[in-house]
Structure formats: structure tokens, C-alpha cells
C-alpha positions in Angstrom: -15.0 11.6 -9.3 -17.2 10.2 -7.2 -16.7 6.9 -5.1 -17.4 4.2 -2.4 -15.9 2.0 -0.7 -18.2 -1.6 -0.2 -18.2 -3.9 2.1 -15.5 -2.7 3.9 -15.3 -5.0 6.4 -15.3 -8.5 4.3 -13.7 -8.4 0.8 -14.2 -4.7 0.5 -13.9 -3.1 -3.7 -14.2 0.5 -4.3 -17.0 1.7 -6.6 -16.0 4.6 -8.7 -18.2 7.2 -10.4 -16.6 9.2 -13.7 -17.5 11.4 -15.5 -16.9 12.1 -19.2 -13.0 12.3 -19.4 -12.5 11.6 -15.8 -9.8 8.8 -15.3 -8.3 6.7 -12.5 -4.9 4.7 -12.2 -5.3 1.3 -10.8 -2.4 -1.7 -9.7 -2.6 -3.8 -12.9 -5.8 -6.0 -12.4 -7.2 -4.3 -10.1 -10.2 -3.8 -12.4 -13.4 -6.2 -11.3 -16.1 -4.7 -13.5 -16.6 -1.2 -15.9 -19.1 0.4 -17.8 -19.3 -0.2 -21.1 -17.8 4.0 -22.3 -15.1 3.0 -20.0 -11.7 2.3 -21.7 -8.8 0.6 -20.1 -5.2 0.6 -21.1 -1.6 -0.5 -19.9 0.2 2.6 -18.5 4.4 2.7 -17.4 3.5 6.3 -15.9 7.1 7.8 -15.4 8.6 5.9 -18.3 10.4 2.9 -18.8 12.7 3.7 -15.5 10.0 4.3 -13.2 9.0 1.0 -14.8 11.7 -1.0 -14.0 11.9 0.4 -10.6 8.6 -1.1 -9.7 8.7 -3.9 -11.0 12.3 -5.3 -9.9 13.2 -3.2 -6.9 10.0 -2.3 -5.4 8.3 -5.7 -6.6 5.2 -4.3 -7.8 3.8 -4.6 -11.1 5.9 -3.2 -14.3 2.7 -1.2 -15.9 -0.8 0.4 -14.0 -4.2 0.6 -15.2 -5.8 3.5 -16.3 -9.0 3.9 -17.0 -10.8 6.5 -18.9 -14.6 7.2 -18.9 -13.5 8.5 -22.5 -17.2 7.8 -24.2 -19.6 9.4 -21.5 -20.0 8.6 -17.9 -19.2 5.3 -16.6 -18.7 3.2 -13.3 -15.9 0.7 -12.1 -15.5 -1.2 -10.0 -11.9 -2.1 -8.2 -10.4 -5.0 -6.0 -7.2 -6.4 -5.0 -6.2 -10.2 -4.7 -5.4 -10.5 -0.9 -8.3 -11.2 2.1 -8.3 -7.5 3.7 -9.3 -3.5 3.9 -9.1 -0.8 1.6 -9.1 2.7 2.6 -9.2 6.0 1.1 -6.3 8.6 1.9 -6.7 12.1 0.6 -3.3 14.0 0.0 -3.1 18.1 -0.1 0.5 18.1 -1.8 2.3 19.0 1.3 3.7 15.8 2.0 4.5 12.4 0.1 2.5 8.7 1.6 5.6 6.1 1.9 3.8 2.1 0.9 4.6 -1.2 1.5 5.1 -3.7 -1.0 1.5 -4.8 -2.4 -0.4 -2.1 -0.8 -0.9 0.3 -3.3 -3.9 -0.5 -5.0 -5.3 2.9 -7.1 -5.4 6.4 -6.7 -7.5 9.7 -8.8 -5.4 12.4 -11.1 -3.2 14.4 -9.9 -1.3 11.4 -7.9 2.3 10.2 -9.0 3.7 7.2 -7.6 7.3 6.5 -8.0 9.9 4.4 -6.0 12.0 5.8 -2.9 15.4 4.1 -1.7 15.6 3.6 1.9 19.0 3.6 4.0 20.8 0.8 4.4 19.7 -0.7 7.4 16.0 0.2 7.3 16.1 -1.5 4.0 17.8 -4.9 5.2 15.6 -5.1 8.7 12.3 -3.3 8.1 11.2 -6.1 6.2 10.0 -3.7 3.4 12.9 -3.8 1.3 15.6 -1.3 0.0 12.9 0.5 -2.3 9.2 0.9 -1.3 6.3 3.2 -3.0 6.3 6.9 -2.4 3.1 8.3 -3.3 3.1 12.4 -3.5 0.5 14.8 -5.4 -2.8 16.2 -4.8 -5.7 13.6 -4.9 -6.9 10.1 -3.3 -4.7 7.7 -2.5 -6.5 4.2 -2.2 -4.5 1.7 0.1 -5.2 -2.4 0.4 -3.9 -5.0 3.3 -4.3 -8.5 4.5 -6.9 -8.1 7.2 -8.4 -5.0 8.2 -6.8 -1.4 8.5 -6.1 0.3 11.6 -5.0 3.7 12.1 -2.3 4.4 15.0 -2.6 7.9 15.4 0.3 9.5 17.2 0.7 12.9 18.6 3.7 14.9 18.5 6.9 12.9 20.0 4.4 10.5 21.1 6.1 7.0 19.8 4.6 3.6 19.1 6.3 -0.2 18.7 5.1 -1.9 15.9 5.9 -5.4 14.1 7.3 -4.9 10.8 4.7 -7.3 8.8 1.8 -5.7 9.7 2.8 -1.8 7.8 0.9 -0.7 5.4 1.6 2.9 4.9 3.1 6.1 6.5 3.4 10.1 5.9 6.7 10.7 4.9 7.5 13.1 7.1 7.4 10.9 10.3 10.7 9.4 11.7 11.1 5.6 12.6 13.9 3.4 13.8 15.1 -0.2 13.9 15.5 -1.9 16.6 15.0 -5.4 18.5 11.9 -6.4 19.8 13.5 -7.3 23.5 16.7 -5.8 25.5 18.4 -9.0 23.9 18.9 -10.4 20.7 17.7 -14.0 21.7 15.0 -13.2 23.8 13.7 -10.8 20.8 14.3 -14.3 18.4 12.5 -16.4 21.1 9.8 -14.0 21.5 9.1 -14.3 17.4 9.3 -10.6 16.8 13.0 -10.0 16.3 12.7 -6.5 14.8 10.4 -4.0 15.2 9.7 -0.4 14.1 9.3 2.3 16.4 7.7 5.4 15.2 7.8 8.8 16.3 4.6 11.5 16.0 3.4 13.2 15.4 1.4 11.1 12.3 -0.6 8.3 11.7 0.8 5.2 10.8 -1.6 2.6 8.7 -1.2 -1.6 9.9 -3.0 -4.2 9.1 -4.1 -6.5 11.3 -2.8 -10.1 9.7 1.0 -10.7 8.8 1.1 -11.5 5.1 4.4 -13.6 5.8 3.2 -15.1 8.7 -0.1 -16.4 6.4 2.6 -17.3 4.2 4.9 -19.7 7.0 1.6 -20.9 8.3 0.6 -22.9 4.5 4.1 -24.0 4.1 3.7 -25.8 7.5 0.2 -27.2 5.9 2.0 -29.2 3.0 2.8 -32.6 3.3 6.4 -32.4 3.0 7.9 -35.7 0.5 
């Protein structure tokens, strides 16, 4: 399969070329436009279980799209809801791509994407939940954020600080700890970062450069409260 990414930097969909029998799995409605010998259908991939798991402990959607070029080649074209990047991540099968909530958006054959459990207290302070995406197989991964993408590319037991709302995604081989943003707990809640993750390389870790949440608590503040 062939494909591009447009307008990367301003509303950005991925244009994909298939060929006769070719396929790609999408987040449901991801789908903007397809060719006309393109089919689309409602897929649980995994079963009901791996279902269930998305939808009420991950928070993702209950079913993907996949889309078949099942009556001669074909083109689609794919987008997701939020102001903010895509990029393309190709996996070899040696390791698995952990996700955030929401930032899974499709990904080419040969890709599995089922939900992972993390411990207890990554789950109640990382701000991603108990159970987040983990993405393994050989294949493209396609990612989506709220602002743009940024790779923090860390060498090996080189570590980095960053703000829990801004993850996107992360090799699932790379270690990463909780901990508060300052030496105390009220200057960390004063300072308006509170908890952090800090990562250890080697690895690249994917952020985006706006804070859903904080998007989220700025329109609150914008309606007229009665």
C-alpha cells in the first residue's frame, strides 16, 4: 500500500493507495472519502473481549473500520476529529507501540491492536488510565494528537520530564516513572503540573504540543455559568 500524509501541518488526513485486496484498519469514522471498489465494514478485531476492552476500559471506540479495495484498486482518504498531526510509525515486530487514549487513528495488515493494563499507580497518576492501546505486529502504525507531533528522542539512560497531557505514544520497551513536578507536593500543585512522567532511553517518546484537557478546562471557563 501506498500512502501520504497531507497537509501535515494544518488539519493533516492521510491518503492511501490500495491495491486489489489490499485493506487498512481505521478508528471508526476515520473514513473522509473512498473510491468507489472500496468496501467498508464494522470490524471487533479480537472478538467481542477485545471489544469490550476498548470500548469501556481503554475508552476507545467498541468496533474499527476496515476497508477493502475488494473490487480493483481504490484510494481513501482518512482523518480524525481533533485539531492536530498525524504521523506514520513503521513497526518491525520486535517491539509493541504503547498509545494514549484517542491517539490511535489507523494502521496497514499485519498490525494488531489490543488493550494493555498498567500498574496501579501509573494507571491512577499518568493521566492515561488503567488500560491504554498496545499496538504490536509488523506494519504502519498511523498516530493522531491535538496540536502538532514532536519526537523526543532519547539516547541510552538519557531521561526526559514530560507533562502527562501532552503523550501520545511510546515503544514499549522504554521505562518511565511517576513523580511530582516540584520537590513538594504544593509547589508541584501551584506550579499547575502536579505530575509528571519522566522517561528513561534509550527511545523516542511521541507528545503533542497542546493538552487536550487543558483545551477542555479552558471552554468550560468560556460558558456563562447560570
Amino acid at each position: 500500500m501506498k500512502y501520504e500524509i497531507l497537509y501535515p501541518e494544518a488539519f493533516p488526513v492521510v491518503k492511501c493507495q490500495l491495491e486489489r485486496g489490499e485493506k487498512i484498519k481505521a478508528e471508526s469514522d476515520a473514513m473522509i472519502t473512498m473510491s468507489v471498489t472500496v468496501d467498508v465494514e464494522g470490524k471487533m478485531d479480537g472478538g467481542i473481549l477485545s471489544g469490550l476492552a476498548r470500548k469501556f476500559l481503554a475508552g476507545e471506540s467498541f468496533f474499527f473500520q476496515e476497508l477493502i479495495a475488494s473490487r480493483g484498486p481504490g484510494e481513501v482518504l482518512l482523518g480524525h476529529p481533533l485539531p492536530g498531526g498525524i504521523l506514520d510509525v513503521e513497526l518491525d515486530g520486535s517491539y509493541g507501540l504503547v498509545v494514549q487514549k484517542d491517539g490511535y487513528l489507523a494502521s496497514t495488515q499485519g498490525i494488531q491492536v489490543d488493550t494493555k493494563m498498567q500498574n496501579l499507580s501509573k494507571g491512577l497518576f499518568s493521566g492515561e488510565g488503567f488500560f491504554v492501546l498496545n499496538v504490536t505486529g509488523r506494519g504502519t502504525v498511523f498516530v493522531s494528537s491535538y496540536g502538532v507531533i514532536h519526537p523526543v528522542n532519547l539516547g541510552a539512560g538519557e531521561e526526559v520530564i514530560i507533562d502527562n497531557g501532552h503523550l501520545v505514544a511510546w515503544p514499549d520497551y522504554m521505562q518511565y516513572s511517576i513523580e511530582k513536578a516540584s520537590s513538594g507536593w504544593i509547589s508541584s500543585v501551584t506550579s499547575g503540573e502536579c505530575l509528571v512522567c519522566r522517561f528513561r532511553g534509550p527511545g523516542v517518546v511521541l507528545i503533542q504540543t497542546r493538552n487536550p484537557s487543558g483545551f477542555e478546562a479552558w471552554i468550560r471557563s468560556m460558558i456563562p455559568k447560570k
